[in-house]
N, C-alpha and C positions, 0 to 999 in steps of 0.2 A: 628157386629160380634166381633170387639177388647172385647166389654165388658163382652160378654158374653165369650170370652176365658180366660181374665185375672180374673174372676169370679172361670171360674171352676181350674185355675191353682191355686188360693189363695184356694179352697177348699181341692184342691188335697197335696197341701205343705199343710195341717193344721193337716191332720192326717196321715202326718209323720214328722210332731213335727216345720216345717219351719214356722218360723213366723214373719220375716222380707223380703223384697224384695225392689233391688234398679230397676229401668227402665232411659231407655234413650229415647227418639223421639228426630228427627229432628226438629229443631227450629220454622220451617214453616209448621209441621204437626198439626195440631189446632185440627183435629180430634181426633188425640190420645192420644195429650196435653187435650181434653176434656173427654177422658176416665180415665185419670188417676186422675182431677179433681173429674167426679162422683164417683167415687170410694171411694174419699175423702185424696188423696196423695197429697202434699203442692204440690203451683206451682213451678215449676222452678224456678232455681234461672235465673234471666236475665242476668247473665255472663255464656253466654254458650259458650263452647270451640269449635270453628270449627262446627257451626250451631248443635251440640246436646244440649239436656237438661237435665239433673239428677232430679230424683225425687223419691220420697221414699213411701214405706207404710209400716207401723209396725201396727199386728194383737195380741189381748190378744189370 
């Protein structure tokens, strides 16, 4: 379900011009650390503050 919402939100931001997006998950979500992976957004960095993650995707 994560993937196909953060699908249609990158589709939705793309035609009205958004074409960057940062995300956070908790440290110990592996599942949504694994959607943001299939998507193709670097992993986290392993200094995460107060169990979050930051991680990014930039769309042409």
């Amino acid at each position: 379900m994560g993937t196909l919402l953060l699908e249609h939100l990158v589709s939705v931001a793309r035609t009205h011009g958004i074409r960057a997006f940062t995300a956070e998950a908790l440290t110990d979500n592996h599942e949504m650390l694994k959607v943001f992976a299939d998507l193709g957004m670097p992993r986290p960095d392993e200094q995460a503050v107060h169990g979050m993650a930051d991680t990014w995707l930039r769309r042409p």
